[in-house]
C-alpha atoms as one frame of an Amber mdcrd trajectory, in Angstrom:
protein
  45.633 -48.914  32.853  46.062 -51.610  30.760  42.198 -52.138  29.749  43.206
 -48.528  28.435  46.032 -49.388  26.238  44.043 -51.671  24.843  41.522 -49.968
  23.896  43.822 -47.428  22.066  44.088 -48.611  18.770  40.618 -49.286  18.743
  39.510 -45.593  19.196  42.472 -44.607  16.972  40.957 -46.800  14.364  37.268
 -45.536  15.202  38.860 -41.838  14.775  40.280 -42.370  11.751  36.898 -44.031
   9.918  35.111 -41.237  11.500  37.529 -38.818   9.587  37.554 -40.787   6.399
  33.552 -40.887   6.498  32.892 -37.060   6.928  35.523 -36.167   4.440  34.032
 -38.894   1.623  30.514 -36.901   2.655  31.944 -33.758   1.906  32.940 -35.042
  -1.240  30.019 -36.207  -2.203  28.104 -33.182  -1.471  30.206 -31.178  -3.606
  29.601 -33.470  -6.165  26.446 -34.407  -6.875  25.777 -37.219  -8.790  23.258
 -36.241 -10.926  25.617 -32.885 -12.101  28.760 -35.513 -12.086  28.201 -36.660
 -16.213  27.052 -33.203 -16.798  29.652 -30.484 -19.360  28.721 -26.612 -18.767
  29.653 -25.172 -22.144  28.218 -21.450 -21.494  26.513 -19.141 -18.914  25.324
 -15.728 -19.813  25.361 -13.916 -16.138  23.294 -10.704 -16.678  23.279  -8.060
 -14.045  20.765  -5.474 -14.239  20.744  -2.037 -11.581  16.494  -1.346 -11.996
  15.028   2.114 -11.134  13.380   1.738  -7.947  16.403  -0.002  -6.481  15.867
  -3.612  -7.725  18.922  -5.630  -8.819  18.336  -8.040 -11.235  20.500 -11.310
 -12.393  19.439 -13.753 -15.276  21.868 -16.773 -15.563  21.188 -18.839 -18.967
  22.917 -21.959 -18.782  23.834 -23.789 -21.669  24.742 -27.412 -21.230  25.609
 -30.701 -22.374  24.573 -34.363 -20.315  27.964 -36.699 -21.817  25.808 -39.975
 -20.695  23.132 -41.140 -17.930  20.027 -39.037 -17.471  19.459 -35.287 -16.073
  16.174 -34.164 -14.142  17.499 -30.561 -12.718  20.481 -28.613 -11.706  21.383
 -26.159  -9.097  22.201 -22.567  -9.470  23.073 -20.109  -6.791  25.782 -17.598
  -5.481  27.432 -16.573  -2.232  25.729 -16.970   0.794  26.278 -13.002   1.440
  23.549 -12.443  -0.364  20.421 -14.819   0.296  19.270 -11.769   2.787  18.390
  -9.446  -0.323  16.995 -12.239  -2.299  12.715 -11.366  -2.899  11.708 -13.978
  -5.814  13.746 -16.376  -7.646  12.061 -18.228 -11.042  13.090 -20.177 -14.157
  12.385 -20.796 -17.905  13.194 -22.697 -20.862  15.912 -20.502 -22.894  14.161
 -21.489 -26.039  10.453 -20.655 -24.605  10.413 -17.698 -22.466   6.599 -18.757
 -21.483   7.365 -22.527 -20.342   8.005 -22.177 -16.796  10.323 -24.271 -14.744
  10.206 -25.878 -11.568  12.178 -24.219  -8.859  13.058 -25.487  -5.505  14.533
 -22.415  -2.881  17.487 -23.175  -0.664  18.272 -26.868  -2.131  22.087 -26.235
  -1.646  25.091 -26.662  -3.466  26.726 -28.816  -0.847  28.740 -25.954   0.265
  27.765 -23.600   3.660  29.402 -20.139   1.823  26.246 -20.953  -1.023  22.706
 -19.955  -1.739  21.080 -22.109  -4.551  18.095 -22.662  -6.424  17.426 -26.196
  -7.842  15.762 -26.232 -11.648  13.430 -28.986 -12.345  13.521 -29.544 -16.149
  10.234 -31.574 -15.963  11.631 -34.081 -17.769  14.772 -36.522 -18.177  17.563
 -35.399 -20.485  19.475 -38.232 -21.903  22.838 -38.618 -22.796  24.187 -36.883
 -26.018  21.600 -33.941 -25.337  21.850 -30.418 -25.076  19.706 -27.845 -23.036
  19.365 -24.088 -22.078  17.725 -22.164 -19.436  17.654 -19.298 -17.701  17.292
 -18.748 -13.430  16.257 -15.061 -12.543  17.230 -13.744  -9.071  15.241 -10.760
  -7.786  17.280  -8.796  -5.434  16.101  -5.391  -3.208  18.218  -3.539  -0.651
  21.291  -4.171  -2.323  21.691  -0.638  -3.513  23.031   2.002  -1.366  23.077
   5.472  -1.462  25.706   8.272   0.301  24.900  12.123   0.116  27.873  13.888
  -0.153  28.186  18.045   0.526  30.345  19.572  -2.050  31.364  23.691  -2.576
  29.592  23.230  -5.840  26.118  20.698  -4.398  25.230  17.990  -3.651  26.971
  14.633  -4.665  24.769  11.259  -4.544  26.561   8.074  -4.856  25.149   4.514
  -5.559  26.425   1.476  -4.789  24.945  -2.051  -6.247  26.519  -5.248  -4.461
  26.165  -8.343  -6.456  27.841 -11.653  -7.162  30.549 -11.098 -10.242  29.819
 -15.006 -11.513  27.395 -17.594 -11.306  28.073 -20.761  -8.357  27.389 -23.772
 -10.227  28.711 -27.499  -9.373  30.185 -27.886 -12.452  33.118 -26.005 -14.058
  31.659 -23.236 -16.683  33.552 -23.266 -19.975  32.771 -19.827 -21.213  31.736
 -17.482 -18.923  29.992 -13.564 -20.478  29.158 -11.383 -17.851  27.300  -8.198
 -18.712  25.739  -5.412 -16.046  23.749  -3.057 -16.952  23.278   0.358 -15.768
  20.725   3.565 -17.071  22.355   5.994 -18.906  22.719   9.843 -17.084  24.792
   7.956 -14.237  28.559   8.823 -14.166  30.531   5.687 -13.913  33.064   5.496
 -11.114  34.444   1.981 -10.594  33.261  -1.419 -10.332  34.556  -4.899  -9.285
  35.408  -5.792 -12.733  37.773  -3.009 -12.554  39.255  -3.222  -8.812  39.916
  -7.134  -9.698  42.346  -6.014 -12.763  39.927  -7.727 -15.280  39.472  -6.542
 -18.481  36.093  -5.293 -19.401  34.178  -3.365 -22.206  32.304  -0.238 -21.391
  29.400   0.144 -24.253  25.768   1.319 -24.743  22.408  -0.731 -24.990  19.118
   1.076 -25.741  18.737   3.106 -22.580  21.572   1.307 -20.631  24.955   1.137
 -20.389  26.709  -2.065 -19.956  29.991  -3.068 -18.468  31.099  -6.746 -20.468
  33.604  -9.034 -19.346  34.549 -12.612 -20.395  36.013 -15.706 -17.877  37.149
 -18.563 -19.476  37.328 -21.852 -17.479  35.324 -20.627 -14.866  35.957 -22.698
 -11.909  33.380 -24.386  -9.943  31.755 -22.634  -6.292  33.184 -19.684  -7.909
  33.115 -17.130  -4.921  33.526 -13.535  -6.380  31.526 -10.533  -4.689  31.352
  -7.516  -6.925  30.151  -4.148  -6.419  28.896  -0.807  -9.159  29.498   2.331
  -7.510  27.918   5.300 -10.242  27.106   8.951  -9.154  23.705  10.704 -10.590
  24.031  13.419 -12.705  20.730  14.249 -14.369  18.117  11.343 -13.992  15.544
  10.361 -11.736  16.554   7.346  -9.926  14.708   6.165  -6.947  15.702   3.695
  -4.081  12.530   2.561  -2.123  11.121   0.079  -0.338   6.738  -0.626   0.483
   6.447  -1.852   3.286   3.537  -2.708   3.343   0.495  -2.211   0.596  -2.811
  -2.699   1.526  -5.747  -2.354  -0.545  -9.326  -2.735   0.067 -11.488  -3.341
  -3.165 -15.411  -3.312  -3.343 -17.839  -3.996  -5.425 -20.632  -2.345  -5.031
 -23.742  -3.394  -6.744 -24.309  -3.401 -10.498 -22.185   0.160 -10.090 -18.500
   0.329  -9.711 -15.519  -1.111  -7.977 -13.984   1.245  -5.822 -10.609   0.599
  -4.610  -8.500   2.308  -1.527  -4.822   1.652  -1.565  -2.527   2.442   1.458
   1.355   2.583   1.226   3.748   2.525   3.798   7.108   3.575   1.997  10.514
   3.691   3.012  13.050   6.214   1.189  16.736   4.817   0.815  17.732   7.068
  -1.652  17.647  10.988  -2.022  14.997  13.479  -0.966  11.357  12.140  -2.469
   8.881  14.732  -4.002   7.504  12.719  -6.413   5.767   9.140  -7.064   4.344
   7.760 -10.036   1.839   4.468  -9.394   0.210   3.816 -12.265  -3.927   3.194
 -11.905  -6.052   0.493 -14.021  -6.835   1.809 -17.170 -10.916   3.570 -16.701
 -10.265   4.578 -13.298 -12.037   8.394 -12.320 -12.539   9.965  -8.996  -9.085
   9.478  -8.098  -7.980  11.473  -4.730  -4.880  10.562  -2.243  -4.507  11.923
   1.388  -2.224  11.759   3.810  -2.628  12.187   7.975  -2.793  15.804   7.034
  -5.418  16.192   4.195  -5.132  15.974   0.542  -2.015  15.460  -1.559  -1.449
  16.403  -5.184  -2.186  13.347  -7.246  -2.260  13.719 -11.515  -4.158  10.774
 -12.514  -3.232  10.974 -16.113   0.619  10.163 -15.654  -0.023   8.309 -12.188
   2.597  11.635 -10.888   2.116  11.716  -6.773   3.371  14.643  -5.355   4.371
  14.629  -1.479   3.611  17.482   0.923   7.425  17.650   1.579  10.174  15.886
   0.191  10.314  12.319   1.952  14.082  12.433   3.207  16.664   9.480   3.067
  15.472   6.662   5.140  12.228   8.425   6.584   9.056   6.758   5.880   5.850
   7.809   5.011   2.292   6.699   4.871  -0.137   8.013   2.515  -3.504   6.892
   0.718  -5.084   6.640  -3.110  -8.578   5.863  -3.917  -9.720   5.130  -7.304
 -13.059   4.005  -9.086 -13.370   1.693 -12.148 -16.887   0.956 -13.952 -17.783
  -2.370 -13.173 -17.799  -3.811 -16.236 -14.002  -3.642 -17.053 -13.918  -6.069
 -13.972 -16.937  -7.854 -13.930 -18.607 -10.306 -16.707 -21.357 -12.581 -16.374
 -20.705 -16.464 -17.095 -24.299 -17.605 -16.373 -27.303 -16.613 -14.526 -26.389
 -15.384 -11.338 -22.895 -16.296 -11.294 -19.943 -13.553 -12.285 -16.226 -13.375
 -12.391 -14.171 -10.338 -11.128 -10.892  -9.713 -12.174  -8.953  -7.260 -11.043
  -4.761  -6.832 -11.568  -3.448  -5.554  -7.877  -0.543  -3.465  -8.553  -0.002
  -1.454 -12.711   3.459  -1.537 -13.648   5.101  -1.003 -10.430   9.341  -0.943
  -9.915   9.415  -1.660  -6.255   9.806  -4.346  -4.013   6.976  -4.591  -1.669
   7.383  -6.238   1.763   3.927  -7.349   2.546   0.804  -6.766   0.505  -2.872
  -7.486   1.531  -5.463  -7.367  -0.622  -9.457  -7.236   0.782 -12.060  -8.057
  -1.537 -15.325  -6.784  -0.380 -18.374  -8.738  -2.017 -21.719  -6.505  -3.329
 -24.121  -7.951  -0.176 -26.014 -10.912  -0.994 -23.181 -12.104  -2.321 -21.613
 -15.526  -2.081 -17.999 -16.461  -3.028 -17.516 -19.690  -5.145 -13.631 -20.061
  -6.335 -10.971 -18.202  -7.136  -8.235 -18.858  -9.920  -4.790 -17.673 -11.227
  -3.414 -15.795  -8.124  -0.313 -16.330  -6.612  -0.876 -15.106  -3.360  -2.567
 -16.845  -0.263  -6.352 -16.757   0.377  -6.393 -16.033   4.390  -9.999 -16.384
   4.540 -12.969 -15.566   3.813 -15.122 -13.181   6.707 -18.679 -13.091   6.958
 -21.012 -10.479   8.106 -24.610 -10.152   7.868 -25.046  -9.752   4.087 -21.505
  -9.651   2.703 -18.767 -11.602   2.642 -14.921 -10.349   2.429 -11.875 -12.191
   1.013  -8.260 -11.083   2.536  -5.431 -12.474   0.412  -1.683 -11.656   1.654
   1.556 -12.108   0.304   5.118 -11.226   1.371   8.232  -9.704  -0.592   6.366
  -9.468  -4.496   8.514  -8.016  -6.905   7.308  -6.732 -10.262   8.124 -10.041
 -11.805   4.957 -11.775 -10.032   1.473 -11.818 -11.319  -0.428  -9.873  -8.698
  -4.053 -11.032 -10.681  -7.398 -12.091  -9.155 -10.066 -14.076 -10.562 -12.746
 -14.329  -8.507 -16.062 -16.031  -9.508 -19.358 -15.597  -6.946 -22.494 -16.025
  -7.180 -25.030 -12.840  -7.091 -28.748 -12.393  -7.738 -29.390  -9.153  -8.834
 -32.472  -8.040  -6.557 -30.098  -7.326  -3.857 -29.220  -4.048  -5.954 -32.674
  -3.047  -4.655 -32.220  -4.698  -1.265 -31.578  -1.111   0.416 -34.002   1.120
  -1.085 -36.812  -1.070  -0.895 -36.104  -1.573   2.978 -35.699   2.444   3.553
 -38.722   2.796   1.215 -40.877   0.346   3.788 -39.531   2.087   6.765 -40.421
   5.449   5.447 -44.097   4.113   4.788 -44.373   3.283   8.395 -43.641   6.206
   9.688 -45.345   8.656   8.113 -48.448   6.023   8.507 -47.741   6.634  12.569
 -47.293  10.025  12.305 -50.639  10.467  10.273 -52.302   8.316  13.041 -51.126
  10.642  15.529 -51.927  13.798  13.762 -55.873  12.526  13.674 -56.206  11.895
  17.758 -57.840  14.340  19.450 -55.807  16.833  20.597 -55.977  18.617  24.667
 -56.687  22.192  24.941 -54.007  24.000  25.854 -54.340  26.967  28.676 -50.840
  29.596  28.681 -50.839  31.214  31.981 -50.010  34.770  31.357 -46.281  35.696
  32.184 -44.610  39.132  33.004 -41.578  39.874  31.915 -39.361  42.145  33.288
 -37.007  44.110  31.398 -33.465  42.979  32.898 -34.695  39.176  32.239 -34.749
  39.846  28.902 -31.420  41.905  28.673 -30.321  38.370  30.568 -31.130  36.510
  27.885 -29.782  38.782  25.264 -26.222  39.072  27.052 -26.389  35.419  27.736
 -26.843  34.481  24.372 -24.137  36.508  22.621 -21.732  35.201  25.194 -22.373
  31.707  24.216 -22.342  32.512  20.806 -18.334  33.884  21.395 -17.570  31.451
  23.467 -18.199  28.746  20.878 -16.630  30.628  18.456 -13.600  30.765  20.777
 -13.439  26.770  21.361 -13.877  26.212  17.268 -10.750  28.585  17.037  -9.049
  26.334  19.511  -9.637  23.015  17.903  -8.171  24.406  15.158  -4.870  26.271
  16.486  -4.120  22.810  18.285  -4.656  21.045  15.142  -1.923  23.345  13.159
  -0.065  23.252  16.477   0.214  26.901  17.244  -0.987  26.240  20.803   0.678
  23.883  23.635  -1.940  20.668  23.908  -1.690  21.747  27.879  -2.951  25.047
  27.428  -5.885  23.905  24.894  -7.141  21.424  27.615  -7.170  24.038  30.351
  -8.636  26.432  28.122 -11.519  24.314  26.755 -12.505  22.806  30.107 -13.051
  26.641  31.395 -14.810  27.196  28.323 -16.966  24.090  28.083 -17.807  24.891
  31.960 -19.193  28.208  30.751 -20.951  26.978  27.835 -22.992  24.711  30.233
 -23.981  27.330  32.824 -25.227  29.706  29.999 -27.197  26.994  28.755 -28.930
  26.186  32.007 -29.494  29.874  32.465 -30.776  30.557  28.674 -33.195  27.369
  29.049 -34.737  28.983  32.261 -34.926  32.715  30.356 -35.925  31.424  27.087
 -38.977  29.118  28.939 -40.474  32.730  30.598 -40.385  34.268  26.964 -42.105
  31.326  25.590 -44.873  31.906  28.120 -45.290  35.207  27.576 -46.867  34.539
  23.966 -47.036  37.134  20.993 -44.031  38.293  19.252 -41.859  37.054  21.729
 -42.668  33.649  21.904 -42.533  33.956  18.055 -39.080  35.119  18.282 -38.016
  31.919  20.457 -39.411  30.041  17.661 -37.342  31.454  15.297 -34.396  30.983
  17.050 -34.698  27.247  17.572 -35.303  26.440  14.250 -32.393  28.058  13.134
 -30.390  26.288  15.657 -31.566  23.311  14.866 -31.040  24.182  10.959 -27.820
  24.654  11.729 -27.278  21.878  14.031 -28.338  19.919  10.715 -25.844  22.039
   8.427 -22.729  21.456  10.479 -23.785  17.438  10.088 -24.099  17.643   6.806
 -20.537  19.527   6.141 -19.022  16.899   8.465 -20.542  14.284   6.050 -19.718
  15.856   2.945 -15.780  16.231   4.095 -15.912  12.511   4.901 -17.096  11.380
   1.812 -15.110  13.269  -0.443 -12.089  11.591   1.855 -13.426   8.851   1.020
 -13.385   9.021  -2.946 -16.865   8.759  -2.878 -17.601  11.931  -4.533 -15.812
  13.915  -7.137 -14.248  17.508  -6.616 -16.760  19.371  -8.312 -19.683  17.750
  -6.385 -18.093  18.403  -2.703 -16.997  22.063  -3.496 -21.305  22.676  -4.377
 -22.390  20.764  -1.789 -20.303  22.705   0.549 -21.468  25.873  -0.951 -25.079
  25.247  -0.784 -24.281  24.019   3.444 -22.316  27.302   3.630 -25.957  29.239
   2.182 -27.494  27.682   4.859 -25.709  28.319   7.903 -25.370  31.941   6.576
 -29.207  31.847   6.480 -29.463  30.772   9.927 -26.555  32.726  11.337 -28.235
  35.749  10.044 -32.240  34.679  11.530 -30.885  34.460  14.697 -29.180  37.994
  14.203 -32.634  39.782  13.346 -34.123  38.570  16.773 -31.195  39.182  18.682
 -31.358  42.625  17.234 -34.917  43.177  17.822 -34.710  41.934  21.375 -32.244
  44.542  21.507 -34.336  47.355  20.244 -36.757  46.041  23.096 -35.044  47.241
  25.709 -33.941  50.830  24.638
């Protein structure tokens, strides 16, 4: 007991300096030497609502260093919302092209903060003055609420956003401005539900709410809300996903390009996209699971198979061509640079973008410059190699460029048809060969054949033909779902069953009227080169319908080349009428 009393006042004293250390910490992480000799005269704290759902804040800080040296200074605003926060960057207030240093999450010494360090790249002395401007990218902090009136439908908007800067420093003169697109009805705002005076006026194509705070205070802690309701604009409220986009170059031709989207609606019913395409792009198509969609190149205007409702997502495609020389230029002999801008004038933020770059074959990749996003690697396959670059939340504020150099000899344009060329050579050298060896005489045993065999073969045929016309019609009634998948399986395995025992049984028929020569062995002849012409025409539709999925052929060129595959199977349809018809006149 008494070791214990004494060692009371020591671990009273311990306590204490344990108290007095962590509170002198907290001190000095509030104030930060480097900020302690600095004066902020001004901010400007812009807040911009964006089209597409992006909410936008520019802080310009004006300020004075009384003595000592400055490097940087931290910037930031309530913790609340570092989850919507995509991009952050800074400038020089004076030059709007010199580009600051910016270091995420550095803190203002404060757990309720999110901040953004600026590096000035240089030391400011005392006696100096210096502006710049932080830009905060924000997506997913507007809202929308669909309300049913007697006279519509009411959409409201809400925009969340920080009312003032959070700076280390008190802020002399504090202007806060947000701005809003006209055609919205203004409702209320946290400039108004706070009691402080503001100025409602017009800029260009906006509408801005102003408001002045002197003697800002320093971790100023103010969240602030817009609430506006639409009345006649088009505002949208959506979120990519994901973007991926797979670009090749193929040969001394064309880059084609194939861009998925997987969007995500948070605002009001969707009919309607515009994504601008690279100026010079032709063949442009876009499909969804379900087939085509409306797509006007000229204005970049997507339209949706149905409206995309309020927080359903959708996946859809758009292919494009460009000539290759609006991408490609040579810098020497055999070596070329590709450039190529990702994403035209897009509003959105996009979650996670991947972008393939797909080599002409024979090509070899070298370097690649002035891209923000992350090379993944580069994949090799026999003749080609592929480049994958990926990037997460990109805003419309990032540079989504690549310059890619490689190295290409131009014979490999030729690579292809000089192999098919070779191979075709060979074979018809073979079959030549073959066509000179001597060939066996060969004896046809005389065959009768008896009438109900050939009204067999007759009946057996037209039932095969119905039944196959019967499974086509299911394929497509389960496709359009006008049949239960249950009742299509059943269905097809009794007809598939069927389909092979008239097969067996035709083969067997259709070998006794080979053998029987003259006109009917003719007429087997005819038949089974139509089938097999038409064997050939359904391949080739199949084809054609791929390709033009594909972008790889234009509108006009898939609707002939489907007529002249249509001709044909007519053709052959109609062949294998005439003998059927004959073989029925036969047996009369």
């Amino acid at each position: 007991m008494s070791t214990l009393k004494r060692a009371s006042p020591l671990l009273l004293l311990l306590t204490f300096f344990l108290i007095l250390s962590l509170t002198l910490t907290k001190i000095q992480a509030k104030a930060d030497p480097s900020a302690s000799n600095v004066v902020v005269n001004q901010v400007n704290h812009i807040v911009q609502v964006r089209n597409g759902g992006l909410v936008v804040i520019n802080d310009t800080v004006t300020l004075s260093v009384i003595d000592g040296s400055l490097t940087g200074f931290s910037v930031g605003f309530p913790y609340q919302y570092h989850s919507y926060l995509d991009y952050a960057f800074a400038y020089e207030a004076a030059d709007t092209s010199k580009r600051l240093e910016v270091t995420l999450n550095s803190g203002l010494g404060d757990p309720g903060f999110y901040a953004v360090n600026v590096g000035f790249g240089r030391s400011l002395s005392g006696g100096s003055s210096y502006s710049f401007t932080v830009v905060f990218v924000f997506s997913g902090a507007v809202s929308t609420s669909v309300f049913q009136l007697e006279e519509g439908e009411e959409v409201v908007y809400n925009a969340a956003f920080p009312l003032y800067p959070s700076l280390e420093k008190n802020v002399s003169t504090c202007f806060v401005s947000v701005f809003f697109p006209v055609g919205f009805n203004y409702t209320g705002s946290g400039l108004e539900d706070k009691g402080l005076n503001f100025t409602r006026t017009t800029s260009g194509s906006n509408e801005v709410l102003t408001h002045v705070k002197n003697n800002l205070s320093e971790f100023a802690l103010e969240p602030s809300w817009l609430t506006l309701i639409k009345t006649n604009i088009d505002f949208l409220v959506i979120r990519l996903d994901e973007v991926r986009q797979l670009v090749e170059l193929e040969g001394a031709e064309r880059v084609r390009v194939i861009n998925t989207y997987q969007l995500t609606n948070n605002g009001t019913a969707l009919s309607t996209l515009t994504l601008k395409l690279p100026q010079g792009a032709y063949d442009t198509s876009a499909w969804d699971e379900l087939g085509t969609l409306s797509f006007y190149s000229e204005a970049g205007t997507l339209t949706f198979r149905n409206p995309i409702q309020k927080d359903a997502s959708t996946t859809f495609t758009l292919i494009y061509s460009l000539p290759l020389k609006n991408c490609v230029k040579r810098l020497s002999f055999g070596v070329f640079e590709f450039s190529f801008t990702s994403m035209e004038k897009f509003y959105y933020a996009i979650r996670k973008s991947t972008i393939t770059v797909a080599l002409p074959e024979g090509a070899e990749f070298q370097t690649f410059t002035n891209t923000p996003l992350s090379q993944s690697g580069v994949q090799r396959r026999v003749f080609q190699q592929i480049l994958t670059f990926e990037s997460e939340n990109v805003t419309p504020f990032e540079n989504l460029s690549l310059e890619i150099t490689y190295s290409y000899l131009i014979f490999w344009s030729s690579f292809h048809p000089t192999m098919w060329m070779g191979t075709a050579v060979i074979v018809v050298a073979a079959i030549a060969l073959l066509w000179r060896l001597p060939k066996p005489a060969v004896t046809v045993p005389s065959v009768t054949l008896r009438p109900e065999e050939l009204k067999s073969f007759v009946e057996a045929y037209e039932e095969k033909r119905r039944n196959t016309v019967e499974l086509e019609s299911l394929e497509v009634q389960v496709r359009k779902g006008r049949i239960p998948r249950r009742h299509y399986k059943v269905r097809r395995r009794t007809l598939e069953s069927r389909l092979s025992v008239l097969s067996r049984d035709l083969a067997a028929l259709r070998e006794k009227l080979w053998r029987t020569g003259g006109a009917y062995a003719d007429m087997m002849r005819q038949i089974e080169v139509a089938e097999t012409e038409l064997q050939g025409v359904e391949a080739d539709i199949s084809r054609t319908e791929a390709r033009y999925r594909r972008g790889e052929i234009s509108s006009a060129a898939y609707r002939k080349l489907l007529e002249d595959s249509y001709r044909k199977r007519d053709r052959a349809k109609t062949t294998i009428d005439g003998v059927l018809l004959r073989l029925r006149e036969e047996l009369r």
